[in-house]
N, C-alpha and C positions, 0 to 999 in steps of 0.2 A: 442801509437797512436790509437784512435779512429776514426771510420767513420759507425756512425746511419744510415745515408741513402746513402747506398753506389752505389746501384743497382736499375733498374727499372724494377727489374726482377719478374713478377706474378707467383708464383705455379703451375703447375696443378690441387693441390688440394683447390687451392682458385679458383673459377668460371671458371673453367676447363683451371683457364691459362691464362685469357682474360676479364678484367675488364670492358667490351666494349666501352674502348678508340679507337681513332684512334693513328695510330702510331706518330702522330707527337704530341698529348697530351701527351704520354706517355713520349716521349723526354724531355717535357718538368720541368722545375722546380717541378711542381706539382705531379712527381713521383721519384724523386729522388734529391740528392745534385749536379748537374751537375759541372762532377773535381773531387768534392773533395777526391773521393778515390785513383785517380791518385797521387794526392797530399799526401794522408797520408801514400800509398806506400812508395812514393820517400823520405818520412822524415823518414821513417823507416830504410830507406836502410844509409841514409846520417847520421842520429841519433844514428843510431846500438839499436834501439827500435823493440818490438813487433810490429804487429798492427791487429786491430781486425777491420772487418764494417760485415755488412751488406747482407744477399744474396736473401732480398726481397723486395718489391718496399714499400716506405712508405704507399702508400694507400693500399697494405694489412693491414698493420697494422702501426702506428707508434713507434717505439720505444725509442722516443726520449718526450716521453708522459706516464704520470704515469696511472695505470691501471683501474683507477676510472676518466681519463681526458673524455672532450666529444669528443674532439679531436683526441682521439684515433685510429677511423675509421673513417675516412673524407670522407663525402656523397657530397660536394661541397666545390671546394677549387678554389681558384683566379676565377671565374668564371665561371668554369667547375661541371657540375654535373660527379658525379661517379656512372652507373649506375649500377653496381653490389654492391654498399654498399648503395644505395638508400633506402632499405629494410630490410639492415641487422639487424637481433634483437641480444637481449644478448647472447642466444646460439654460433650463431657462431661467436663475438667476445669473446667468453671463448676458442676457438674453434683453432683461429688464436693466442692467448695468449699462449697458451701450445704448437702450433706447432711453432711458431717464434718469439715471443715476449720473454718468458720468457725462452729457450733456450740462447736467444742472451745475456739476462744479467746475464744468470748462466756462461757463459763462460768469460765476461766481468770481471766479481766477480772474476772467478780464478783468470784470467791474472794480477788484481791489487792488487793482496793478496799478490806476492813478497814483499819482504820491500825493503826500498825506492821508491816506486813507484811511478812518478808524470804524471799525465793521462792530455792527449793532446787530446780534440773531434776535427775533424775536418770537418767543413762545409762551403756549400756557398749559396749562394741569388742570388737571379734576380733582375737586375740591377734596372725594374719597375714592380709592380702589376699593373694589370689592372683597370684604373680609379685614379689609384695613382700617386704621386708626382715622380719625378728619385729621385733615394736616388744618393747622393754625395760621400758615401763610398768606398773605394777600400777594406778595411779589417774590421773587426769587432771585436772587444775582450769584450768577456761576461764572467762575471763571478758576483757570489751573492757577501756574507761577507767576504768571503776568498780573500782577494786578495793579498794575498803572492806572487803568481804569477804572476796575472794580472797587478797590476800597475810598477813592471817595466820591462814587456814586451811592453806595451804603451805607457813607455817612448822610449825605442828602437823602434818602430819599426814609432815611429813619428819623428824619426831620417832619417829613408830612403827619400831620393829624389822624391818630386811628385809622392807622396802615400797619401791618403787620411782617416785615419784611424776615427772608430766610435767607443766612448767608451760604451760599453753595443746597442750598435746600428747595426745593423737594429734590431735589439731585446736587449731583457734584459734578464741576465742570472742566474733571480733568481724564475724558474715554479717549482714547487713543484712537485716532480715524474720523474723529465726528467734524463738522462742518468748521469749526472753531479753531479745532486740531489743525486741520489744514489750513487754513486762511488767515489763522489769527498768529497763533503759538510757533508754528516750524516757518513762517516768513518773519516773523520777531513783530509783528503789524500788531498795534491797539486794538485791544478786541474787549468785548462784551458780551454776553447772554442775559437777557432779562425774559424770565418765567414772571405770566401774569396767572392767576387763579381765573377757569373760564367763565366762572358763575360771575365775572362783574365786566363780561366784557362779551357779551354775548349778543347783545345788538348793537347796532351800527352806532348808535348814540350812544351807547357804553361805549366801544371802543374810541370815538372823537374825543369822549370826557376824560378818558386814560391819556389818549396820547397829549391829551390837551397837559395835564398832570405830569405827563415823565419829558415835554420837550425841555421845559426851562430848566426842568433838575438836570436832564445831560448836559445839556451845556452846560451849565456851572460847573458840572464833576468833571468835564471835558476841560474847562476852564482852571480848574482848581489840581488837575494833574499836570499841569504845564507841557502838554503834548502838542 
């Protein structure tokens, strides 16, 4: 189990700590996967898997973005300027690459070098972007050409009662560089991405009752892929 953006946690050594949000931007979406660490915890513990995330806020850096994306340091996102990446030049995204970015996927790489390994990223959305449409989603399953996995976990999990599932939605999960890309797709490894919506998984006992809901359906879909 995976989780990219686990934390909304700024450095000190990134703009002494303080990306000059206010505390409630920070809360929100725009700096972190709100849940989903809670979640990829509990399916660790429920799975008897590892799990690896995250212990800096995306808008340090993202690492769910390959190293050449422009997205990488996000100067404005759903509406919000980020005023300490407003300026930043290549220097110090080389800078944040070597102290968090490319740590996170050195240790990711271990973790999926075991054999048989089948990597779980776990993430969620905001119910609406600003200016945007409500997305109708409760779950999300992304994944590129591999979809060993994928499609029959999206047959399961379109089995659950007044769940609302998106195939490759609120996104697509085929970015060139992202977490997935690397660990999943170019080592030919079983991969998955499941997007939760964060309005249902927002406290800790949201996230227990989720993971409690998505262990038994992976394994079955992991079951039902004969991998």
């Amino acid at each position: 189990m995976t989780c990219d953006h686990a934390t909304n946690t700024v450095p000190p050594s990134v703009a002494g700590g303080d990306l000059g949000l206010p505390p409630q931007d920070m809360a929100r979406h725009i700096a972190w996967d709100v849940g989903a660490w809670g979640v990829a915890q509990e399916l660790g513990e429920r799975l008897n898997g590892p799990v690896i995330g995250t212990d800096f806020s995306r808008l340090v850096i993202d690492p769910n973005r390959g190293e050449d994306d422009p997205t990488l340091v996000m100067r404005l996102y759903d509406g919000t300027i980020i005023p300490a990446n407003r300026h930043v030049d290549r220097a110090e995204i080389e800078r944040r690459l070597d102290l968090f970015h490319r740590p996170y996927h050195a240790a990711l790489a271990d973790l999926t070098r075991r054999p048989g390994a089948v990597l779980l990223s776990i993430h969620s959305f905001t119910r609406q972007l600003r200016g945007r449409p409500r997305r109708p989603w409760d779950l999300g399953v992304l994944y590129a050409a591999d979809d060993r996995l994928a499609r029959p976990l999206l047959t399961r999990l379109r089995a659950l009662d007044g769940v609302c599932v998106g195939d490759n939605e609120p996104y697509h999960g085929a970015l060139k560089g992202d977490a997935m890309d690397r660990h999943g797709i170019r080592p030919g490894r079983p991969h998955v991405l499941i997007e939760i919506c964060n309005d249902l998984i927002e406290t800790p006992s949201d996230q227990a009752i989720w993971a409690t809901r998505l262990a038994p359906v992976l394994e079955q879909a992991l079951a039902d892929s004969g991998l």
